[in-house]
C-alpha positions as CSV (number, residue, x, y, z in Angstrom):
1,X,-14.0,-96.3,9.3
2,X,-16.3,-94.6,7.0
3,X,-18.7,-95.1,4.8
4,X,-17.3,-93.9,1.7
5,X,-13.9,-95.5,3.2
6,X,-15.5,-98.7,3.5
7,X,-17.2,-98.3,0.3
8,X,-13.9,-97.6,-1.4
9,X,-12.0,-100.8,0.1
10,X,-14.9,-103.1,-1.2
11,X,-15.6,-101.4,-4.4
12,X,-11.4,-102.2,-5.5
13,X,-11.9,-105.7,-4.3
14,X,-15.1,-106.3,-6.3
15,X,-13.3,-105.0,-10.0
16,X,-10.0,-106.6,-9.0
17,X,-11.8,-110.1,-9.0
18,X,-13.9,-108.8,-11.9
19,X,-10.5,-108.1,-13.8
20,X,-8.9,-111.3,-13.1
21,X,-12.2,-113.2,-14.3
22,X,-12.0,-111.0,-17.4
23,X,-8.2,-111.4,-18.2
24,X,-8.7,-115.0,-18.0
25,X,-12.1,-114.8,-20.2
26,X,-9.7,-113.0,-22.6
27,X,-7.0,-115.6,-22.6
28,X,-9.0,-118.5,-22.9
29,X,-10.5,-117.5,-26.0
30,X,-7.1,-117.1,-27.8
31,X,-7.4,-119.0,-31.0
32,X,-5.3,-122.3,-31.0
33,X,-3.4,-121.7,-28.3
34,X,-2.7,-124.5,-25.2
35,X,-4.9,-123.9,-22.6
36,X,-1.4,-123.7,-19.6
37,X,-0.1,-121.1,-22.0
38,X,-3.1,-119.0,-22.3
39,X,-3.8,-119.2,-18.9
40,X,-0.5,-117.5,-17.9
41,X,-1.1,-114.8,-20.2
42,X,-4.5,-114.4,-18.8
43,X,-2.5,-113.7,-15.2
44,X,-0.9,-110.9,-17.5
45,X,-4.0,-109.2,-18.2
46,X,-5.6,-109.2,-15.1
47,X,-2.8,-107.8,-13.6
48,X,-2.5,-105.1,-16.0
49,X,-6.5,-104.3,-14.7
50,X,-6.0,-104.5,-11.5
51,X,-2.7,-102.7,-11.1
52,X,-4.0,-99.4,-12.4
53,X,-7.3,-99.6,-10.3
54,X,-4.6,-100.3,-7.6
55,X,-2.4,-96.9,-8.0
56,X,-5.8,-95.2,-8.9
57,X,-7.4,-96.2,-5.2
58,X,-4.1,-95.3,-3.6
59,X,-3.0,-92.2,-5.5
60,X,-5.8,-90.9,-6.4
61,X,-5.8,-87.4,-8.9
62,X,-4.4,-84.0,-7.1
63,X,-7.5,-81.6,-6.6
64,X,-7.2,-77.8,-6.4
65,X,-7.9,-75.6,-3.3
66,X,-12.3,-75.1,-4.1
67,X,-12.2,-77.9,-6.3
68,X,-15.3,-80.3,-4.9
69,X,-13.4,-83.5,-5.5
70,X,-14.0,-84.2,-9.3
71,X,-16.2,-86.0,-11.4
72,X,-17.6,-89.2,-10.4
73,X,-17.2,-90.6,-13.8
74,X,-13.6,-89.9,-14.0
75,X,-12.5,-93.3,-12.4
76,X,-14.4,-95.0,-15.6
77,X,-13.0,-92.4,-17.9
78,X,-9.3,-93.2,-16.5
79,X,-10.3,-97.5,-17.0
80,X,-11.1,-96.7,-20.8
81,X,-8.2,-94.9,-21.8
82,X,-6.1,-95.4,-24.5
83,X,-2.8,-96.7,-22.0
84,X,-5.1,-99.7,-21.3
85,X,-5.5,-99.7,-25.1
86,X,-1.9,-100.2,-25.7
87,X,-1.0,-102.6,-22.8
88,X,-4.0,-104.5,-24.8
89,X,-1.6,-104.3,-28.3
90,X,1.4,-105.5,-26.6
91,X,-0.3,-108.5,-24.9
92,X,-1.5,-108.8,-28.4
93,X,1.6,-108.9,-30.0
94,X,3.5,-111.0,-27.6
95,X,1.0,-113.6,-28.0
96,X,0.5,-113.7,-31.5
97,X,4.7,-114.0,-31.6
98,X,4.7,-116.4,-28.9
99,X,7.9,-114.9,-27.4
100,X,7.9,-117.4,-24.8
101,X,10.8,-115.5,-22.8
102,X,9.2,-111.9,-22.8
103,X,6.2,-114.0,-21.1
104,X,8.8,-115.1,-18.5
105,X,10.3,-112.3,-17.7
106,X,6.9,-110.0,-17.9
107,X,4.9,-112.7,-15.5
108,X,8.1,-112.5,-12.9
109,X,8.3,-108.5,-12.5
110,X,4.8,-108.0,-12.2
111,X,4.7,-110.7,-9.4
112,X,7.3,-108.8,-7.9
113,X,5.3,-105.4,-8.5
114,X,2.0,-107.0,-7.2
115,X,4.1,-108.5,-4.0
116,X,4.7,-104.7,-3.5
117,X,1.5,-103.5,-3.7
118,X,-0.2,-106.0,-1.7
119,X,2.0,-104.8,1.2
120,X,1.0,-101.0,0.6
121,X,-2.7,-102.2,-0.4
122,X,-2.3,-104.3,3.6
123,X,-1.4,-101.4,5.3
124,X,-4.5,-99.1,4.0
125,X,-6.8,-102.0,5.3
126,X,-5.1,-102.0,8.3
127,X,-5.7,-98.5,9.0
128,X,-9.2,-98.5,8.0
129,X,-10.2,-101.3,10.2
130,X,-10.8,-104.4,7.9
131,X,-11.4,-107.3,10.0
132,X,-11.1,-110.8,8.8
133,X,-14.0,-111.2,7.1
134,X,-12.5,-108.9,3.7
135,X,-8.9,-111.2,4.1
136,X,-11.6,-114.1,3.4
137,X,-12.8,-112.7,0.3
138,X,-9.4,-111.6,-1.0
139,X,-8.0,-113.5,-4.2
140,X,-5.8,-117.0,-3.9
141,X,-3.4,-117.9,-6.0
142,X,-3.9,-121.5,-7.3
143,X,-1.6,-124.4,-5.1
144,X,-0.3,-125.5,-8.1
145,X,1.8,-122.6,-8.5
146,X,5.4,-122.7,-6.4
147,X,5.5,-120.1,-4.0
148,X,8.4,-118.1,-3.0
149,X,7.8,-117.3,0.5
150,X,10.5,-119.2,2.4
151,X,12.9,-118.7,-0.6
152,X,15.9,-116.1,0.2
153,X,15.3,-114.4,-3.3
154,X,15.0,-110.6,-5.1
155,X,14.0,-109.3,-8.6
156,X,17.9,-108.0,-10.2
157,X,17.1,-106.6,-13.7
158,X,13.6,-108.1,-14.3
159,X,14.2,-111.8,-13.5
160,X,15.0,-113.8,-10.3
161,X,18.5,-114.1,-8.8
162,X,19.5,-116.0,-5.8
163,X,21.1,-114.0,-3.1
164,X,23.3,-116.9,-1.4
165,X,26.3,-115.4,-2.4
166,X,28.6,-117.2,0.1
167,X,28.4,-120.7,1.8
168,X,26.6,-119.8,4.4
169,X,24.0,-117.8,3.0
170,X,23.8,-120.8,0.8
171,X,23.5,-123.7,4.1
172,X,21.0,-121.4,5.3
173,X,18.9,-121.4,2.5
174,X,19.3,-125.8,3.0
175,X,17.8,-125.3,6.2
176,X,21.5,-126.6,7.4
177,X,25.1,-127.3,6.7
178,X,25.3,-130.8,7.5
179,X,23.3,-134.0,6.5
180,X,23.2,-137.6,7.9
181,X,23.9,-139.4,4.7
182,X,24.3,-139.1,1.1
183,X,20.8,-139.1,0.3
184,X,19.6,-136.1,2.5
185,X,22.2,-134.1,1.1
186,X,20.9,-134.4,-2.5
187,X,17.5,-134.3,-1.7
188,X,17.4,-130.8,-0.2
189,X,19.8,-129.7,-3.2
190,X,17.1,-130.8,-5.7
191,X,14.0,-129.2,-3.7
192,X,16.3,-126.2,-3.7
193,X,16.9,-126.0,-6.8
194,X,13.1,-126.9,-8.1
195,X,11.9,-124.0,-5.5
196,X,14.8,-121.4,-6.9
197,X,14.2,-122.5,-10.9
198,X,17.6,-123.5,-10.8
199,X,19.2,-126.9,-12.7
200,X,22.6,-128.4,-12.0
201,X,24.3,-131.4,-12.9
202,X,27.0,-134.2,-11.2
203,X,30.4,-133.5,-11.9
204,X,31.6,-136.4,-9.4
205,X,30.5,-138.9,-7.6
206,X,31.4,-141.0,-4.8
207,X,30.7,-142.6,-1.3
208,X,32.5,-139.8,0.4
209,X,32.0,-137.1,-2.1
210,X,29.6,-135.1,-4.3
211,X,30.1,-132.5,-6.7
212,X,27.8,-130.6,-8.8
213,X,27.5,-127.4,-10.7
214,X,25.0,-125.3,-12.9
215,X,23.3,-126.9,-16.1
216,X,23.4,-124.2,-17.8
217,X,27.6,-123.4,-17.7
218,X,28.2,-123.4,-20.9
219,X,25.4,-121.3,-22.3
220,X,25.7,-118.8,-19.8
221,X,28.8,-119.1,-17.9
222,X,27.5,-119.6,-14.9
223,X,29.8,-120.3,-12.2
224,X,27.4,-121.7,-9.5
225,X,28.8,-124.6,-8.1
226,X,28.6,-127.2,-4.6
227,X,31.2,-129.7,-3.5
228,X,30.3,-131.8,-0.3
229,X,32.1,-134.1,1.3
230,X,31.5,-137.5,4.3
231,X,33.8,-136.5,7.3
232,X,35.3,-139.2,8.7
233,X,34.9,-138.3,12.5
234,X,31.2,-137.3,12.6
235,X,30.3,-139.3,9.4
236,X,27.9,-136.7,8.2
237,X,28.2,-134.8,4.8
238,X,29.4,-131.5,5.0
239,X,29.5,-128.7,2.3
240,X,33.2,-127.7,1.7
241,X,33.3,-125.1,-1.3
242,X,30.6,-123.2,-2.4
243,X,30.6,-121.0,-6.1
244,X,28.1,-118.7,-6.5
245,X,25.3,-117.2,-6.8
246,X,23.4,-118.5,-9.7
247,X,23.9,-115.7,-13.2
248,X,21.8,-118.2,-15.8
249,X,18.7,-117.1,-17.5
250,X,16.6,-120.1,-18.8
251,X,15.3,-118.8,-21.9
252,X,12.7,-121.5,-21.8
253,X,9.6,-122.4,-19.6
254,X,9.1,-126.1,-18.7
255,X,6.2,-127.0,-16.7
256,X,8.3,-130.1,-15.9
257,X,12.1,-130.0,-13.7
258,X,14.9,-132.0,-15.0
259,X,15.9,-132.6,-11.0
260,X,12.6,-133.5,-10.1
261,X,13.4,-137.0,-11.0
262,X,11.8,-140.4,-9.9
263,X,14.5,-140.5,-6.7
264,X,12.6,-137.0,-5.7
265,X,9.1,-138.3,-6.5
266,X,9.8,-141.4,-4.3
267,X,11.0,-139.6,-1.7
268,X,8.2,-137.0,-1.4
269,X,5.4,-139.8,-1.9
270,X,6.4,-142.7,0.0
271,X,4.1,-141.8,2.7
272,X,1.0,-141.8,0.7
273,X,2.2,-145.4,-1.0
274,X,2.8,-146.6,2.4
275,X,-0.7,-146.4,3.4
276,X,-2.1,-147.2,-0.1
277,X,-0.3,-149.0,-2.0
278,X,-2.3,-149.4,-4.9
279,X,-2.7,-144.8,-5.3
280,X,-3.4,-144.1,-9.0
281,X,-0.3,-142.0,-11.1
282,X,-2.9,-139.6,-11.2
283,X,-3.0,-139.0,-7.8
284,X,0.5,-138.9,-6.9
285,X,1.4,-136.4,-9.8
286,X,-1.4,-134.1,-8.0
287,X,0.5,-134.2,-5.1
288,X,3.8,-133.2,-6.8
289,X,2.4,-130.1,-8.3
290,X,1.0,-129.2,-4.8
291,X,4.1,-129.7,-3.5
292,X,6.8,-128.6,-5.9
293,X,4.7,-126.1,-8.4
294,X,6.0,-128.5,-11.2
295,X,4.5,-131.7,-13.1
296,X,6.0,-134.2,-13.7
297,X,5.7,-136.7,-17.0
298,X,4.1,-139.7,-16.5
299,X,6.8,-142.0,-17.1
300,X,8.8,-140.0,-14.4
301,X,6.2,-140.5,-11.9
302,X,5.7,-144.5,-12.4
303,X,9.5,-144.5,-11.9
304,X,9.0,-142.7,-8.5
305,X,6.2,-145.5,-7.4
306,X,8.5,-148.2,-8.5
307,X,11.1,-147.5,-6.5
308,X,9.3,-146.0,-3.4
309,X,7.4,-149.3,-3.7
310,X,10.4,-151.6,-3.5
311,X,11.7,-149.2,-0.7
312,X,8.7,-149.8,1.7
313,X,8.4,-153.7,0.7
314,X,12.1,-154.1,1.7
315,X,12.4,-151.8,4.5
316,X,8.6,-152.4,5.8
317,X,9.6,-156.0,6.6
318,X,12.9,-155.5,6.9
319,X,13.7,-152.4,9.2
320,X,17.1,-150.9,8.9
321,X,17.9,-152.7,5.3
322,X,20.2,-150.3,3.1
323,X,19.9,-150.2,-0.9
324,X,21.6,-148.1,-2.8
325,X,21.1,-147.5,-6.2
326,X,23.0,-146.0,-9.7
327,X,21.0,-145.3,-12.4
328,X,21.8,-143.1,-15.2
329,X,19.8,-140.0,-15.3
330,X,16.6,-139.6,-17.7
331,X,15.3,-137.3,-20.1
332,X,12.1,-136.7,-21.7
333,X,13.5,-138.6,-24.8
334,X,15.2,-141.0,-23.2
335,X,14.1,-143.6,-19.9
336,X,16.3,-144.1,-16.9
337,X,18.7,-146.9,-17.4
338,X,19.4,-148.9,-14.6
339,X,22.9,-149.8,-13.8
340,X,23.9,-151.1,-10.1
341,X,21.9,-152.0,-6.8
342,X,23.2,-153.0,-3.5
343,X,21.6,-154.3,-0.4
344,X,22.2,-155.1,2.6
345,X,19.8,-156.7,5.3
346,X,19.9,-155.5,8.7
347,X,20.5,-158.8,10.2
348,X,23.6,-159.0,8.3
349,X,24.9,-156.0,9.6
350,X,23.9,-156.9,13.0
351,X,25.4,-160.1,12.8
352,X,28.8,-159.3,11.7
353,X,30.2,-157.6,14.7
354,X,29.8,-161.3,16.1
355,X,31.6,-163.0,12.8
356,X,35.6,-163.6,12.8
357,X,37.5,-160.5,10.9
358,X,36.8,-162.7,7.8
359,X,34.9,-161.2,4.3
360,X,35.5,-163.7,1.3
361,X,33.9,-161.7,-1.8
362,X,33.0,-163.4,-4.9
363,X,31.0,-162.9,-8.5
364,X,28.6,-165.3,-10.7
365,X,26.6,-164.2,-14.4
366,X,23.4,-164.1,-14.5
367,X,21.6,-166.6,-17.4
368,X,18.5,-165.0,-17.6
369,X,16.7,-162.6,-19.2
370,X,18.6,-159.8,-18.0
371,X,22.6,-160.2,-18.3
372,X,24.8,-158.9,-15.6
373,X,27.0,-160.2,-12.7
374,X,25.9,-160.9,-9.0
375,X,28.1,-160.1,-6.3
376,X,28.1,-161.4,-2.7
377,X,30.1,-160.7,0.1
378,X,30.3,-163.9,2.9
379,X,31.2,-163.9,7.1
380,X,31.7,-167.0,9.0
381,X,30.9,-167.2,12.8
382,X,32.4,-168.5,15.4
383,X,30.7,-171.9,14.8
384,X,32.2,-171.7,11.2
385,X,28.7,-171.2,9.7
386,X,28.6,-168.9,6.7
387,X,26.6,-165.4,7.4
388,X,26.1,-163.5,3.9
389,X,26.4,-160.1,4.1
390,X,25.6,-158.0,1.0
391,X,24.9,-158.4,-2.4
392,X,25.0,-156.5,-6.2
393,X,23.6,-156.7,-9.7
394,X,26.0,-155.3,-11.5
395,X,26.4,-154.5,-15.5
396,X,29.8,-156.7,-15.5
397,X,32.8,-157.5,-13.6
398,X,35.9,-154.7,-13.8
399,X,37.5,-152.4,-11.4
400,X,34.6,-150.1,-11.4
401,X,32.3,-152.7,-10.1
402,X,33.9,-153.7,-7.8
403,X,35.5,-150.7,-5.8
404,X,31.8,-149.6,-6.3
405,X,30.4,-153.0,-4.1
406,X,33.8,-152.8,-2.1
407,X,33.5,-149.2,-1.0
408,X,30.2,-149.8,0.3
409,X,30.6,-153.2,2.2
410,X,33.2,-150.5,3.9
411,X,30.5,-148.0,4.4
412,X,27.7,-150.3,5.9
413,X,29.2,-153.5,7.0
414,X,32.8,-153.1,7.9
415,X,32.1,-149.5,9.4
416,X,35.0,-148.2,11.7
417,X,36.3,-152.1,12.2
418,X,40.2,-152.8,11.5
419,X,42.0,-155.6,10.5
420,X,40.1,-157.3,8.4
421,X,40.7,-160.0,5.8
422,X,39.2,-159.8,2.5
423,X,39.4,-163.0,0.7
424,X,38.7,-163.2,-3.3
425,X,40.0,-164.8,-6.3
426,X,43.2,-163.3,-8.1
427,X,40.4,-161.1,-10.6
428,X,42.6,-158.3,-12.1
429,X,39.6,-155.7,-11.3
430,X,39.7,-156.9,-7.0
431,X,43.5,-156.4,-7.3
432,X,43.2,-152.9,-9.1
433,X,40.9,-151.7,-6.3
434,X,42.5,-153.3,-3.2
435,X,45.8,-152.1,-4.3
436,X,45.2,-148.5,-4.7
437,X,46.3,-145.8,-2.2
438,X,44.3,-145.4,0.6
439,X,43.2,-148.8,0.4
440,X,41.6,-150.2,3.9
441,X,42.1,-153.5,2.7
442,X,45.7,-153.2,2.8
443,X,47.8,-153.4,5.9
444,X,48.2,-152.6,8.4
445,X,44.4,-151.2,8.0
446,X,43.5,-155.0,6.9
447,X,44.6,-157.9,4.8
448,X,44.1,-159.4,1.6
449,X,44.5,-163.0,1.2
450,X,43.6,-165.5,-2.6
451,X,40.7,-167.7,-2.1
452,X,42.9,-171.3,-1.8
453,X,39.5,-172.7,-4.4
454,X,39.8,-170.3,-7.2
455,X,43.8,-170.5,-6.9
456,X,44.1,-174.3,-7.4
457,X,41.2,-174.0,-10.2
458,X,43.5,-171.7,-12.3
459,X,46.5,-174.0,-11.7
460,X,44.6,-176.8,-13.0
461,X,43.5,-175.2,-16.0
462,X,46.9,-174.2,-17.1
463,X,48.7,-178.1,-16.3
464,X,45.9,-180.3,-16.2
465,X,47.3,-182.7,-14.0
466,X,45.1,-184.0,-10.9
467,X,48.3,-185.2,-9.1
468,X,49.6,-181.9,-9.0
469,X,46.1,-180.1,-8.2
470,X,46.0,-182.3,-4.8
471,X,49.6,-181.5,-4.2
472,X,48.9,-177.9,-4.6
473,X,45.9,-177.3,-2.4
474,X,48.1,-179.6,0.6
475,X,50.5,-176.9,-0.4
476,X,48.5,-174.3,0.0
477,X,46.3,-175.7,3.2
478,X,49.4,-176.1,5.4
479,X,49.9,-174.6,8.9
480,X,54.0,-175.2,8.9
481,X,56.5,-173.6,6.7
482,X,58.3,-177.5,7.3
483,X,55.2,-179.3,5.3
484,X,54.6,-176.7,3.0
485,X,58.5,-176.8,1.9
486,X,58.0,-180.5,1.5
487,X,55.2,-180.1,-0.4
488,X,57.0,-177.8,-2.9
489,X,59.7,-179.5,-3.7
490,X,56.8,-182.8,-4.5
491,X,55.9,-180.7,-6.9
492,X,59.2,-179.3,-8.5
493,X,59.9,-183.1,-8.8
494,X,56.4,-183.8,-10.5
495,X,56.9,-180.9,-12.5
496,X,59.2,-178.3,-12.6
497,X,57.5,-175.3,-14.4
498,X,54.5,-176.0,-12.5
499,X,56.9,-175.1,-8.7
500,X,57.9,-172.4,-10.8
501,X,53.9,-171.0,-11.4
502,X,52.8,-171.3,-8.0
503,X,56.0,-169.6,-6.9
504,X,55.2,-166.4,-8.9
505,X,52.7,-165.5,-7.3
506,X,53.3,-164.2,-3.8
507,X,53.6,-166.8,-1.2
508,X,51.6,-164.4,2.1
509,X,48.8,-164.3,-0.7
């Protein structure tokens, strides 16, 4: 390589730096403007600098045959002229306007130009011999900013558009097209969608599905849209329909994610709590923005260290418990509100492969500070000991509540086992979801059976009689149709109505 070659390569490096240094000099000193903001115009200036010098040190001017090359001073005759003048004016105008959007949309294409001339500017170096040393020197964009590298992506019309434009393009894009659980599923959703700029929202949600679907819908029509669903064989979740690609524009910049919630920020810093448990907010923001190119509020990230706290306390000494959570989502206005939690201990779900085909389920308030309902589900061994399985805190006790703790006592503790018998008291929300189609707690998939206890409690409040109480729980204890037709006709002698009460209500119950 040359001299003057060499001289060249350096000489572009050395005002490109100057540039940057200069646009930022230039933005900072914007007159009441927020220091994030004028820094991203500042990116703006210095690439209107260095973009010119660019196509000036790769194309430079056409000489004529005898002509000895030009003048030297032309280069700094070019840098002054009037189209730097007038990219100065616009800048100037966009900024004094605020127009927020034309930032956006400016800032993506010329990342897109720049990507394009780096690659040309690479190749020249290459060719000229430029060792390691000059790649040392060259200009790094700051970590906090998310990077687009592994992201399947193009520039369509001066802003970013995804090019998964079928399912598989789309699983691809995941990293894969099935998932373990639940949980991994919507996790590499939301880091999708934070490293695409993208937002969606639930449409549905169950144990065995998830649907979602583009934020922004409404304003923009955008039909992007991802149903998964648990397969029953392999028990993983698999990706069934897929609608898109994404056709939004967010006429907004946020430096914060609306799916980069405190789920997200537990997940992504439960290692660093793990080994200190007592890491500042501070901290673990830092390590978001590294990470994800977003920041997070402050509220959202105290959420994230609540929960990942109360994940490693539980499964730290606890290996293999499962908790699952529902929450209603958060915005900046308005905190997360807790709803339900379940757990379940690992030596609970040990414990009942070794437990009769037996569940009684059952529900108490909570008197304290915080209303609600506790539910419990209960085994019993072989030695008739009681083995408790799983609990909830719920909001209250409905049908919602309860297919909610039943479906996952079916997930976690039940699994694949058949014929069992779920024993509870006659509460109209149980019935509502044991009853429905589909039902595995119906036969011949299982049984359902009244607890004897709550039965006789309701009978007694409606007679009040303690004669007929005891005949009804002999009634209901006994082994023999024989006894237990002698007891009923006791109690059509005692009391006629009362026969005809018990006998309402189905007698295999």
């Amino acid at each position: 390589m040359g001299g003057k070659e060499r001289g060249r390569a350096t000489s572009w490096k050395n005002m490109e730096a100057e540039n940057r240094i200069a646009g930022s000099q230039y933005a900072l000193t914007i007159d009441g403007k927020d220091p994030d903001f004028a820094f991203g115009i500042s990116g703006i200036v210095a690439f209107g600098f260095s973009e010119r010098l660019r196509r000036q040190e790769h194309h430079p001017r056409h000489t004529t045959v005898g002509d000895s090359g030009g003048d030297p001073n032309d280069d700094q005759q070019s840098t002054n002229s009037p189209s730097i003048s007038f990219q100065m004016d616009v800048i100037l105008d966009i900024v004094q306007n605020e127009d927020f959007h034309l930032i956006s949309q400016v800032a993506v294409a010329n990342n897109a130009i720049a990507i394009d001339n780096e690659v040309g500017a690479n190749d020249v170096l290459e060719e000229d011999e430029i060792g390691e040393k000059d790649d040392e020197e060259s200009f790094e964009a700051p970590s906090t900013f998310t990077t687009m590298e592994e992201t399947n992506m193009t520039t369509d019309g001066n802003w970013i558009v995804s090019q998964s434009a079928s399912k598989n393009d789309f699983t691809q894009e995941l990293g894969k097209d099935s998932f373990k659980d639940k949980e991994e599923l919507i996790r590499a959703i939301k880091l999708y969608s934070i490293r695409t700029h993208k937002q969606f929202e639930v449409v549905e949600t169950r144990p065995t599905l998830w649907t979602i679907r583009c934020k922004l819908h409404l304003q923009s029509s955008c039909k992007w849209q991802v149903r998964a669903i648990k397969r029953k064989q392999s028990e993983y979740f698999e990706i069934t329909k897929y609608t898109g690609p994404h056709t939004c524009l967010h006429d907004n910049i946020s430096q914060d994610h609306p799916n980069l919630d405190g789920n997200l920020i537990a997940q992504e810093t439960k290692h660093l709590i793990k080994e200190q448990p007592s890491i500042s907010i501070p901290t673990l923001r830092a390590e978001i923005v590294d990470k994800l190119g977003y920041i997070p509020s402050y509220k959202k990230v105290w959420t994230g260290k609540q929960k990942a706290i109360e994940q490693v306390a539980v499964q730290k000494f606890n290996p293999g418990t499962i908790v699952e959570w529902l929450v209603l989502s958060s915005t900046d206005e308005e905190p997360m509100e807790f709803r339900r939690v379940f757990w379940d201990f690992s030596p609970s779900i040990r414990g009942f492969v070794h437990c009769r085909p037996v569940i009684s389920i059952d529900g108490t308030h909570l008197y304290g500070k915080y209303k609600g309902m506790m539910m419990i589900a209960m085994g019993v061994d072989g030695n008739n000991q009681i083995l408790p399985l799983a609990f909830a805190i719920v909001e209250n006790e409905s049908y919602d509540s309860w297919n909610w703790f039943l479906s996952y006592i079916k997930i976690h503790v039940v699994k694949e086992r058949e014929c069992i018998c779920l024993i509870s008291d006659p509460h109209l929300g149980i019935l509502k979801a044991v009853n429905q189609h589909g039902s595995s707690w119906l036969e011949p998939r299982g049984f359902h059976r009244y607890c004897l206890r709550h039965f006789i409690n309701n009978f007694y409040e409606k007679f009040r009689n303690l004669e007929l109480k005891a005949l009804a729980y002999r009634a209901g204890s006994q082994n023999q149709i024989r006894k237990f037709n002698s007891t009923m006709e006791e109690i059509g002698k005692l009391n006629p109505q009362a026969r005809q009460w018990l006998e309402i209500h189905p007698l295999d119950r």
